[in-house]
N, C-alpha and C positions, 0 to 999 in steps of 0.2 A: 313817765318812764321812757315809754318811745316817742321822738316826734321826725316825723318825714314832711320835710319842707321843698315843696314844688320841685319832685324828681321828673327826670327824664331817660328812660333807657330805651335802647335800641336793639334790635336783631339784624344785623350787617347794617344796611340801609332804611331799614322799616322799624319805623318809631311804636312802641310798644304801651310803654308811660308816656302821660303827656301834664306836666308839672302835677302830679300827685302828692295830695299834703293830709297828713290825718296824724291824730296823736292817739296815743293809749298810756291811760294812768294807771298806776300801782293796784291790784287787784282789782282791774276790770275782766273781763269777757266783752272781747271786740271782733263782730263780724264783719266779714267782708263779702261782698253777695255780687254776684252778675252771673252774665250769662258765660257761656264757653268764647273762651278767646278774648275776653273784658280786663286779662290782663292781673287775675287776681293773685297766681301764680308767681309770675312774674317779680310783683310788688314783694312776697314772699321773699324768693331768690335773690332779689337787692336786696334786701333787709337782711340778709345770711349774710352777704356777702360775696355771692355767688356771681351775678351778674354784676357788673362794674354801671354804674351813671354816666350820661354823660352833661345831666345839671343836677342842681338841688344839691340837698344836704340832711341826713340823716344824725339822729344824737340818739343815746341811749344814754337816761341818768345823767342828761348834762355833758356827755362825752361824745365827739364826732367821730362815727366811726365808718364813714362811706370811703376814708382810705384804710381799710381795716383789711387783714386778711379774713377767710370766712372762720378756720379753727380758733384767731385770736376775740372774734365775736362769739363763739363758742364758750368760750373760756370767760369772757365778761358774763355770761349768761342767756345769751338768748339761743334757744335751740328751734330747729325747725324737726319737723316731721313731714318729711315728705308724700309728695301723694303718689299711690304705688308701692307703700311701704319698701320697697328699698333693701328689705332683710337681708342676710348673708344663709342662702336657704339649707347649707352642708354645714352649719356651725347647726347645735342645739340652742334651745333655747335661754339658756344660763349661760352660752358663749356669747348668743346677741345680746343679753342685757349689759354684758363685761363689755361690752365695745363700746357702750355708751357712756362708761366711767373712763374716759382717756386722760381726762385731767386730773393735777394733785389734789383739788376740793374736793372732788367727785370722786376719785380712788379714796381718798381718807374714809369719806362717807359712804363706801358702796355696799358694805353689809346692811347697812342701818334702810339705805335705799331700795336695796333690794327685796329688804322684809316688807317695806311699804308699797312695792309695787306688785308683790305677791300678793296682800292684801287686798289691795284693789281689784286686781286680776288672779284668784283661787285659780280659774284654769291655767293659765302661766306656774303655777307653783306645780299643778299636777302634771303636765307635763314637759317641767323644765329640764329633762331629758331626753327629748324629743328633738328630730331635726324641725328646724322653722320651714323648709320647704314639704312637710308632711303635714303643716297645720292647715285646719279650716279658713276660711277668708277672715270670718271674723275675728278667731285666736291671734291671725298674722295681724289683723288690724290692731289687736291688746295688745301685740310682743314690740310694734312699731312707739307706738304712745310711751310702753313700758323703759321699751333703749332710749325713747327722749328725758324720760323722767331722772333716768341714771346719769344723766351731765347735771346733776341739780339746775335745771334754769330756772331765771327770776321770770322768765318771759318764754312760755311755751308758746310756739306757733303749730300749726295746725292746718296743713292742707289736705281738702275735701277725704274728712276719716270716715264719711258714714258710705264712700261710694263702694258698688258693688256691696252691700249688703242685704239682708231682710231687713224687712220692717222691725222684727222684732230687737234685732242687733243695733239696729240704728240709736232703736230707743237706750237700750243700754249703754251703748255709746256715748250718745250725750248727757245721762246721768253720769256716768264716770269723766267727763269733762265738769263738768258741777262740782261734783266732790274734789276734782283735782282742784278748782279753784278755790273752792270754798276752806280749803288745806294752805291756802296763800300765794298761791301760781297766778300767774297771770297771764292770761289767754289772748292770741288772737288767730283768730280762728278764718280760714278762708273754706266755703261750702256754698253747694248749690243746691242743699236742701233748705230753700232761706226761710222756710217754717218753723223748721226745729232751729236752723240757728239764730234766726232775730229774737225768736221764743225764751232761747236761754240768757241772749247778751243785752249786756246794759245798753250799748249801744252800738250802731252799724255804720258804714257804708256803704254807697251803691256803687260800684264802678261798672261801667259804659264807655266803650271806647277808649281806653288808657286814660280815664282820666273820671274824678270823682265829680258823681252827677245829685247826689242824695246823702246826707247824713241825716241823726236823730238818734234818739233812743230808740233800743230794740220795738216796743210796743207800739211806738210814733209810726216806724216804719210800716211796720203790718198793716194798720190802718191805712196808709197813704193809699191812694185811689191808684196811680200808676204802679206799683208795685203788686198789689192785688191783681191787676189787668195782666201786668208783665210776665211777672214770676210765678203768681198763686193760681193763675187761671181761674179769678173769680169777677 
């Protein structure tokens, strides 16, 4: 579905990526795991469209889209969720989820969307009258995921949704990441809880230094002796 072939981007001067390449097939759960400043972000934000390459080459479904605008990558399908959720905090909550149907696929389908993202998230239904800057961290983290779900993307992204949470939220979190997949989405997911993320995805990678140090399957990974030392503190 996605393939990023040896990208390069930059922050003025200062190289960021350094040829990063990694693919995600149709209904995976794909993490992306490092440390802070490892660039994971980053690799996001060029896949949006956000930040512009200065090599490599990005496709989605066979299509190049690294001269793409970021709204027209939107509209092919891939949506980001950024980390920070991002909300508009003086809209209620049933105005941020409308923000996330801006296109004609997504407006056609935004009742049908919306009942399904109530679903998922019962507190979003109870109070989708509410300003999103009155919600709890974790509600605003549901209302985040929920305005991604509302662009139907074929390709959810996902940066670091469990941070600033409880433990207990975290865990619900990544169950509703699960279920979002397991409903046909396709995940890639960028998080520095890389327990629960290798735990849920089929498969990961390591980034270290802009630049991909480790691949494998989720479970491959966990076991790997440097990632246990690095990440798990074991």
């Amino acid at each position: 579905m996605l393939r990023v072939n040896g990208i390069d981007v930059f922050y003025g001067d200062l190289q960021s990526l350094r040829g990063v390449s990694f693919e995600v097939q149709s209904g995976e759960i794909i993490s992306m795991v490092g440390s802070n400043g490892a660039g994971k972000s980053t690799t996001l934000m060029t896949v949006s469209g956000i930040l512009k390459l200065k090599g490599g080459e990005i496709f989605f479904e066979n299509h190049p889209i690294h001269l793409c605008s970021s709204s027209q990558i939107v509209e092919m399908g891939i949506v980001q969720v950024p980390e920070g959720r991002q909300l508009f905090p003086s809209l209620t909550v049933t105005e941020n989820l409308e923000m996330g149907a801006r296109f004609p696929k997504a407006k056609k389908a935004r009742k049908e969307t919306m009942g399904w993202v109530f679903k998922l998230f019962p507190r979003l239904e109870e109070r989708k009258h509410q300003l999103a800057g009155t919600l709890s961290g974790g509600e605003q983290q549901m209302l985040a995921i929920g305005r991604g779900l509302m662009a139907c993307p074929t390709l959810l992204m996902l940066d670091e949704p469990s941070l600033g949470l409880s433990p207990l939220l975290v865990k619900t979190i990544f169950n509703i990441i699960k279920e979002i997949n397991g409903q046909g989405t396709t995940i890639l997911l960028v998080e520095q809880n890389v327990f629960h993320s290798l735990s849920l995805s089929h498969r990961g990678y390591v980034l270290e230094n802009g630049s991909i140090a480790m691949s494998g399957t989720g479970q491959d990974l966990l076991k790997n002796q440097h990632i246990r030392q690095s990440y798990l503190g074991l």
